[in-house]
C-alpha positions as CSV (number, residue, x, y, z in Angstrom):
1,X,116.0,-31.1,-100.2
2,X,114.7,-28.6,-102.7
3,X,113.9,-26.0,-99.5
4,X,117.9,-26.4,-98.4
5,X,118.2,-24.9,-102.2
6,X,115.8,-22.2,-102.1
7,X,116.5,-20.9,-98.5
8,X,119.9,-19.5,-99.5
9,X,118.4,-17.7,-102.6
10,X,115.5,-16.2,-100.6
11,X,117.9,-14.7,-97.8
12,X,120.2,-13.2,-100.4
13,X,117.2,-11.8,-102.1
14,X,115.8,-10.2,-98.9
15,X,119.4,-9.2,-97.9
16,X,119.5,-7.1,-101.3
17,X,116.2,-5.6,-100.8
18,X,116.9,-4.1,-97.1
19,X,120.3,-3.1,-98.3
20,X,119.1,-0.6,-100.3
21,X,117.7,1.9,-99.0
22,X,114.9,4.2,-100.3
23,X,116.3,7.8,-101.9
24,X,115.0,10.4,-100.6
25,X,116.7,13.9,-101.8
26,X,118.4,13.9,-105.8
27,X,120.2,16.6,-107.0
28,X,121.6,17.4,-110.7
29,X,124.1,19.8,-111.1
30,X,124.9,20.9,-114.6
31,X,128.2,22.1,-115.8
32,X,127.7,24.0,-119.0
33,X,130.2,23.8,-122.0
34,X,131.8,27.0,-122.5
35,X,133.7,28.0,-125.3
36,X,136.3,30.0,-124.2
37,X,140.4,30.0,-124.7
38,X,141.5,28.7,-121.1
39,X,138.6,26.5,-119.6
40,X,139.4,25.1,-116.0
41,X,136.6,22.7,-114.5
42,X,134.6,24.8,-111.3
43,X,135.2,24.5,-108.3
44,X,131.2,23.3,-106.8
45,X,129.7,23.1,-103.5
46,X,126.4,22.3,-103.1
47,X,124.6,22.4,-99.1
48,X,121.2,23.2,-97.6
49,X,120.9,26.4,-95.4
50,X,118.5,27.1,-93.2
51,X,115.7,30.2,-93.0
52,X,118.4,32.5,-91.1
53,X,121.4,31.1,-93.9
54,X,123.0,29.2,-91.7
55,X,124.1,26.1,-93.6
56,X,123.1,22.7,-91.8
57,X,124.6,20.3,-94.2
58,X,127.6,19.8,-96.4
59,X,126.3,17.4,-99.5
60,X,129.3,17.7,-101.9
61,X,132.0,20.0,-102.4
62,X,134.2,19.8,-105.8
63,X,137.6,20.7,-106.0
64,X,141.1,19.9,-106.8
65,X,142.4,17.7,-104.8
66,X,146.1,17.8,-105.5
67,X,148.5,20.2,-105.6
68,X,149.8,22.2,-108.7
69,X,152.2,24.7,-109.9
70,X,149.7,27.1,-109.1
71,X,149.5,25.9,-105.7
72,X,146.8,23.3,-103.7
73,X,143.3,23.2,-104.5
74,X,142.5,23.8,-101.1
75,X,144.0,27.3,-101.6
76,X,141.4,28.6,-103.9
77,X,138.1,27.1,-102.2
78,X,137.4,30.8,-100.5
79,X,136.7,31.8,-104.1
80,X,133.2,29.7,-103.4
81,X,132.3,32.7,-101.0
82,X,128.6,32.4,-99.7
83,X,129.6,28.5,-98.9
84,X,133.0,29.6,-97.6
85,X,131.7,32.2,-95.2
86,X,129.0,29.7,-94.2
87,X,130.8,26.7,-93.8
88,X,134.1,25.9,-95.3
89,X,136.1,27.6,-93.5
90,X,135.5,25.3,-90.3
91,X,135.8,22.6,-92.5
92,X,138.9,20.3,-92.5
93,X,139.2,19.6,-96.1
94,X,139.1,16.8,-97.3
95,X,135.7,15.2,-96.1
96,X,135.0,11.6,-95.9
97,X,132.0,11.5,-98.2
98,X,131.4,15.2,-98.9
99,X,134.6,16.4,-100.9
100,X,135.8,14.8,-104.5
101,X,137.2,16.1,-107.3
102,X,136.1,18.5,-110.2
103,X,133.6,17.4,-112.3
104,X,134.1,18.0,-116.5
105,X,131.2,19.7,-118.2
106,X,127.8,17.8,-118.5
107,X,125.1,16.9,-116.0
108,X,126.2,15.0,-112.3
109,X,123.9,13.7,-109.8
110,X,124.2,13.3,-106.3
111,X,122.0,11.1,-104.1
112,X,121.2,11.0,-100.6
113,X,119.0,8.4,-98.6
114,X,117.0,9.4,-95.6
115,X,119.4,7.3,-93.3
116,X,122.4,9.8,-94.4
117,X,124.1,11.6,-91.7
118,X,124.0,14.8,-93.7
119,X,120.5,14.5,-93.0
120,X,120.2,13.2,-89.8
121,X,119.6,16.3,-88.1
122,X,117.3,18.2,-90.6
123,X,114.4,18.9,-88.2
124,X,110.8,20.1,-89.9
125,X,110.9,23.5,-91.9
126,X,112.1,25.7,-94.3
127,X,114.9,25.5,-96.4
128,X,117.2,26.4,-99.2
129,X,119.9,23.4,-101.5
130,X,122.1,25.8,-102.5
131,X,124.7,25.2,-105.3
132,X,127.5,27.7,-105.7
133,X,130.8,27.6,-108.5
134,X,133.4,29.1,-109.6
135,X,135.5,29.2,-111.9
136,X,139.6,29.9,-112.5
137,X,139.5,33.3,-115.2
138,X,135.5,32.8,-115.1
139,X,133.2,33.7,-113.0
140,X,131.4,33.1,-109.9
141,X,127.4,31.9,-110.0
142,X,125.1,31.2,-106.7
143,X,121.7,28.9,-107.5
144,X,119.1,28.5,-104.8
145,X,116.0,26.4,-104.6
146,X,113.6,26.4,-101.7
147,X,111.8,23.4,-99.7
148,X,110.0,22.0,-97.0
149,X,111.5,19.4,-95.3
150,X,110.4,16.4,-94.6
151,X,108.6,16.3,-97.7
152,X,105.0,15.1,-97.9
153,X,104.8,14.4,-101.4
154,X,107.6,13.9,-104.5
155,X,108.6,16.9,-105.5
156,X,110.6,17.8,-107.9
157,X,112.1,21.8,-108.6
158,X,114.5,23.3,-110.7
159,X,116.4,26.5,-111.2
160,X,118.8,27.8,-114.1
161,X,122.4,29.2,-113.9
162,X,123.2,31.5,-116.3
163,X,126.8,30.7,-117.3
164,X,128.9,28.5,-114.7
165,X,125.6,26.9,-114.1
166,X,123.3,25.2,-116.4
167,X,120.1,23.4,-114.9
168,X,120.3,22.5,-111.0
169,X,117.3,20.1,-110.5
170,X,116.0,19.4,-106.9
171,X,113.9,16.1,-106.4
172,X,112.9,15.2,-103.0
173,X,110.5,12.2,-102.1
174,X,109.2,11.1,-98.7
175,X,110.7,8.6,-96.7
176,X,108.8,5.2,-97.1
């Protein structure tokens, strides 16, 4: 009687547990608060490139994602140029899973699983997360960290923008 009772439990417990799957690759992006007389939120993209700058996968591209008297949000994304000339102009924006809105000032993190597509077909070697904004009447700022994928211990990196930018931290753990 007591086993009828317990069975459920137990299979819901191990249902939650292979649910959720191990993270493998964090990045935080950090919007700095600038005081300035007309603020509008960046536009962010943030990809890995390979060795030759080739980018091999879209992680998250921020911008906005409705129309305006200044026109659609998709009109200004060539303003990200390394990421435009590199990918997004093949792209057909939106992107299930890849493309959302601007983010307001303060620190956002993204998180990947080593059973996301976007990784799927990383192969062993070098390469570069790369996070690039821009800003309406601001300026533009490119931040690149370097790894080794896959990774064969935790590591975590970081690099600093200087004013679209704040911190961009890199954490990357092996798959278990």
């Amino acid at each position: 009687m007591q086993l009828n009772r317990i069975a459920p439990l137990l299979l819901l417990a191990l249902g939650g547990i292979a649910a959720a799957p191990a993270e493998d690759l964090q990045v935080s992006v950090e919007i700095p608060r600038l005081n300035v007389s007309e603020y509008h939120r960046p536009y962010v993209a943030v990809w890995i490139q390979d060795k030759d700058r080739t980018c091999v996968a879209n992680l998250s591209v921020w911008y906005q994602m409705r129309s305006s008297a200044e026109g659609a949000g998709t009109k200004w994304l060539p303003d990200l140029r390394q990421w435009w000339r590199r990918s997004g102009r093949r792209l057909n924006m939106p992107v299930d899973g890849v493309s959302g809105a601007t983010r307001p000032a303060g620190k956002h993190t993204l998180t990947f699983a080593s059973d996301d597509p976007r990784l799927a077909d990383l192969k062993p070697g070098r390469y570069s997360l790369v996070v690039e904004a821009s800003r309406e009447v601001g300026g533009r700022e490119l931040v690149e960290i370097p790894f080794a994928w896959p990774a064969e211990s935790s590591t975590t990196k970081r690099a600093e923008g200087s004013e679209e930018l704040g911190e961009v931290t890199f954490t990357l753990k092996p798959s278990s």
